[in-house]
Phi, psi and omega in degrees: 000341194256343163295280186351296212274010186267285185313343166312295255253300195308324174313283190318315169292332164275333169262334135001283152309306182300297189326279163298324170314311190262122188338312209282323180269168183249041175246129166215147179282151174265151190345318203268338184288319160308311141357274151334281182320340170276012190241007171299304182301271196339298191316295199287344166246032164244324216256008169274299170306304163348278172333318199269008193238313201253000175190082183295321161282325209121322160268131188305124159238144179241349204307207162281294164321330212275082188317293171318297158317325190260344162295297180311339163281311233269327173302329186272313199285350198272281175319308209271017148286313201231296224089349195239138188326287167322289197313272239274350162285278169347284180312317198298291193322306197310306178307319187296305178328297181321284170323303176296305198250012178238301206258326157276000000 
């Protein structure tokens, strides 16, 4: 039973995809749908994140203290300065790391 729902899930998820994807068929989304769809990533990696940044234990730490709070502020401040992806992967880790096992 549990291969079945592994080959459904996969099936579904591939043809899903195949469905928009391939150059050959004539289904296209309209424009706002697409639209939409591009506030899809930011959603899904605000609601993965969220957690591990405001409640790291299981409880909102809001502190000061708060390693994780202050890379995820040093990263939006990072990004929305340069823009550029690496750097701001590299540096936020870098702090975090700093922040986690040395000064907190």
């Amino acid at each position: 039973m549990i291969m079945l729902s592994i080959v459904a899930m996969a099936a579904l998820v591939f043809f899903s995809r195949y469905v928009f994807l391939e150059p050959k068929l004539p289904l296209r989304l309209a424009p706002q749908i697409q639209s939409m769809l591009s506030y899809s990533g930011p959603a899904v990696l605000t609601a993965i994140l969220a957690p591990i940044v405001f409640a790291p234990e299981g409880e909102l730490w809001l502190a000061p203290t708060n390693p994780y709070l202050l890379a995820a502020l040093l990263a939006g401040l990072i990004i929305y300065k340069t823009g550029n992806v690496l750097l701001t992967t590299i540096l936020s880790m870098a702090v975090f790391l700093v922040l986690n096992n040395l000064v907190f």
